[in-house]
C-alpha positions as CSV (number, residue, x, y, z in Angstrom):
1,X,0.0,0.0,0.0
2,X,1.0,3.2,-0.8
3,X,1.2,6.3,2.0
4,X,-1.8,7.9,0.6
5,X,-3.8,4.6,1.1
6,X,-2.6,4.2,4.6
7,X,-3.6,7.6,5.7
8,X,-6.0,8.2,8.2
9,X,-7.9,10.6,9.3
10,X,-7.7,14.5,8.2
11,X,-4.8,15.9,6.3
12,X,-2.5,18.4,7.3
13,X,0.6,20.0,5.5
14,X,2.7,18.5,6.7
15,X,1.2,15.2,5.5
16,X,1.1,16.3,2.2
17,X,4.8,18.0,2.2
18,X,5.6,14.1,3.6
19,X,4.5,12.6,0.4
20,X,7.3,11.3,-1.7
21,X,7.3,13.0,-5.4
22,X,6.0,10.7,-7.6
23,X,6.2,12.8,-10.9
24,X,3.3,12.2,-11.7
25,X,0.8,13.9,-9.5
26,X,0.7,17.3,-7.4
27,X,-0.3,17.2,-3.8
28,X,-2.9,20.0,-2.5
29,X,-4.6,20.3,0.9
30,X,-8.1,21.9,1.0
31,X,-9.5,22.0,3.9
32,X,-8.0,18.7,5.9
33,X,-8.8,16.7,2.2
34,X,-5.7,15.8,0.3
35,X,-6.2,16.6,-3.2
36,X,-4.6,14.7,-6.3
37,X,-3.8,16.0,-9.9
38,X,-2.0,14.3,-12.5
39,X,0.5,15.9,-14.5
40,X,0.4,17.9,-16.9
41,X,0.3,17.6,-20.9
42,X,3.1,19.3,-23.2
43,X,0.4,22.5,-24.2
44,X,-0.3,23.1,-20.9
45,X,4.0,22.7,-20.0
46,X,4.5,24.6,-22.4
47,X,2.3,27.3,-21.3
48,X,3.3,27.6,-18.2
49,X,7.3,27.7,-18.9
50,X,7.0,30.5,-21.8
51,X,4.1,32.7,-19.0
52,X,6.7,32.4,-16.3
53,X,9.8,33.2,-18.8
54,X,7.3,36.1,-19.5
55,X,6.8,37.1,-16.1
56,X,10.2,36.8,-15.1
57,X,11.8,39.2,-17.7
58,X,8.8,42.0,-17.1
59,X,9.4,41.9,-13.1
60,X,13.4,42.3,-13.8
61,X,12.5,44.9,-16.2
62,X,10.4,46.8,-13.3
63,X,12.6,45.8,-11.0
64,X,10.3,43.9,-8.8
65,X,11.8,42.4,-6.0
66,X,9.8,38.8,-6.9
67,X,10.8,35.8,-8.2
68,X,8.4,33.3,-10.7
69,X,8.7,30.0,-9.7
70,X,5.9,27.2,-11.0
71,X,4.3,24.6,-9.0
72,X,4.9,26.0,-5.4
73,X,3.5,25.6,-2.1
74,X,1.2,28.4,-1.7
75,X,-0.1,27.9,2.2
76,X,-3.6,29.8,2.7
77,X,-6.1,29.8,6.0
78,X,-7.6,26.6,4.7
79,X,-4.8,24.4,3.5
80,X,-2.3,24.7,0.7
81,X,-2.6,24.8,-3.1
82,X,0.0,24.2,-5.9
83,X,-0.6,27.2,-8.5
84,X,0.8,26.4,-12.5
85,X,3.1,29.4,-11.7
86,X,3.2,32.2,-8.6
87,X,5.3,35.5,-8.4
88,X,6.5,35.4,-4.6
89,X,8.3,37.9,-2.9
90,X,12.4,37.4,-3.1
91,X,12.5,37.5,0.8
92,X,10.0,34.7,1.1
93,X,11.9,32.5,-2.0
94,X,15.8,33.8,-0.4
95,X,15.9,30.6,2.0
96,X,14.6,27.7,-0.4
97,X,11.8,27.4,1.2
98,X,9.3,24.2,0.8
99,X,6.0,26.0,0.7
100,X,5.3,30.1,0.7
101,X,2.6,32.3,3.1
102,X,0.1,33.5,0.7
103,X,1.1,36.9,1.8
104,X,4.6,36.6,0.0
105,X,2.6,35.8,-3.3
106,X,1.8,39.2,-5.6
107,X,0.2,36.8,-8.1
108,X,-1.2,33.3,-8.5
109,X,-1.7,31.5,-12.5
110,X,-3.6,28.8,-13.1
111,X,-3.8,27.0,-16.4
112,X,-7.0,25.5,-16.7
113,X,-7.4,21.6,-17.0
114,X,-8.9,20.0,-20.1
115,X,-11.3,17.8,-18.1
116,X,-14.4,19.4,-17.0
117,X,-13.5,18.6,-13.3
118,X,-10.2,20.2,-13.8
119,X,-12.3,23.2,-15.5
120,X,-14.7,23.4,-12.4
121,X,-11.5,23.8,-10.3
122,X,-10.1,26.0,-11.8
123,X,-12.5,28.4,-12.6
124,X,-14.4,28.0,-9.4
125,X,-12.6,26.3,-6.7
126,X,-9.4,28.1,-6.8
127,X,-9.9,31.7,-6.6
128,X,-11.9,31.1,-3.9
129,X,-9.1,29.1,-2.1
130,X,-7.1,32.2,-3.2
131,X,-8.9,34.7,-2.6
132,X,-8.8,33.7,1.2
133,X,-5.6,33.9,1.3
134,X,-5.6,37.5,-0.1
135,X,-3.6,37.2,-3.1
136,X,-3.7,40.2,-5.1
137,X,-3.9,39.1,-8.4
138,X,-5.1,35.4,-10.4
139,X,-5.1,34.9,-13.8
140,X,-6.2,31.7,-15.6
141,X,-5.2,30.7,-19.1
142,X,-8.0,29.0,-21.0
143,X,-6.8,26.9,-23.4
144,X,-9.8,25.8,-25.3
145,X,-11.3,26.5,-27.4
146,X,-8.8,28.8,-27.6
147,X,-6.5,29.9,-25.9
148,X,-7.2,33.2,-23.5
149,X,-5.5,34.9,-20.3
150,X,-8.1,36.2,-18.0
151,X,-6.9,38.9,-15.9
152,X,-8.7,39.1,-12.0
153,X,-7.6,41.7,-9.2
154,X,-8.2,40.7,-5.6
155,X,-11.2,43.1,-4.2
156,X,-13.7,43.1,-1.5
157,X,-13.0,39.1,-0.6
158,X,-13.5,38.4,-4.3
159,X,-11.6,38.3,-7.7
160,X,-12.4,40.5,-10.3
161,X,-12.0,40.4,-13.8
162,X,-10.3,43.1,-15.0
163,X,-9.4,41.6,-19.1
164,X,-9.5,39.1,-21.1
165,X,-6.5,38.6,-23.2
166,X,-7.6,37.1,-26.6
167,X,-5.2,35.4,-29.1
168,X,-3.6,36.7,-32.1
169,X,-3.2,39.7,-30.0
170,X,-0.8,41.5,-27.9
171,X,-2.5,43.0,-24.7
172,X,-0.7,44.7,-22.1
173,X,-1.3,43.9,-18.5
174,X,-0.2,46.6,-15.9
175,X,-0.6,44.4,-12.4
176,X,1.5,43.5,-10.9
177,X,4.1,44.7,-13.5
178,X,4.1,45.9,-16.9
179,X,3.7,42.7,-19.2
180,X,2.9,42.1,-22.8
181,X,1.2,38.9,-23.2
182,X,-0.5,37.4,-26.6
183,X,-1.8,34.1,-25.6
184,X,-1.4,32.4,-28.7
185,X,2.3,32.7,-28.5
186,X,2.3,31.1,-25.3
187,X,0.7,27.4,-26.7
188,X,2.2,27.6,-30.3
189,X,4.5,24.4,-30.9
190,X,8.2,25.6,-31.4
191,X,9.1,26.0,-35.0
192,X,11.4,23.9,-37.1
């Protein structure tokens, strides 16, 4: 049996943090339920790599002090989640930390699942996990039908949508730096 199958009782984190890396799956706590996701496919890797590369190079450019890191740790009031990408505060990253305080993280990303429970999740499940935790920004890259970043500030308890990014177009995004994003760049297979 496997240490997920001999669990029991309520999860904590540091149950989940216990888990041995399987490379397969990604661990997340909500609530005192441990949470299972399989990896990801090469659109959505590829995604995520070329948004963070993206992210990286506009908060160096601003000089944010932040650094993008994907699949983190992000601990909020009622458990932990393991956004596609997070911009954390350089003090917070500085020790090689295991999991980040939601109040390190500037913004959360979340690229949204092809299955229609990964959709759900994503779309409804998440920002609310989020938003507890005060995060100031989420944005969630739609892939289907086609791809689209939608941009959501933190306000009131709630995310907000600010924009929608739409492909085959270059939008500029102010929060929480400057960034140029067209969403179709970020899915396209590499040329060649």
């Amino acid at each position: 049996m496997s240490a997920v199958e001999d669990h029991a009782g309520a999860w904590t984190i540091e149950d989940v943090l216990a888990l041995e890396d399987d490379g397969k799956h990604r661990f997340e706590l909500w609530g005192d339920a441990l949470v299972m996701s399989p990896a990801a496919g090469f659109k959505h890797q590829r995604a995520s790599r070329r948004l963070a590369n993206l992210l990286e190079a506009a908060a160096e450019a601003a000089g944010a002090p932040v650094e993008v890191l994907e699949a983190v740790n992000v601990v909020l009031p009622s458990g932990m989640c393991v956004p596609d990408i997070a911009v954390v505060e350089n003090a917070a990253a500085a020790t090689d930390p295991v999991t980040v305080d939601a109040e390190a993280v500037w913004l959360v990303v979340e690229i949204v699942s092809p299955s229609p429970a990964g959709r759900r999740i994503d779309r409804m499940v998440k920002p609310l996990l989020y938003a507890e935790g005060v995060i100031p920004g989420y944005w969630r890259l739609e892939l289907q039908p086609v791809p689209e970043l939608v941009v959501a500030e933190w306000q009131d308890g709630r995310y907000v949508e600010r924009l929608v990014a739409e492909p085959n177009r270059t939008t500029l995004i102010e929060k929480p730096f400057p960034v140029s994003v067209d969403p179709m760049d970020l899915v396209r297979p590499a040329r060649g």
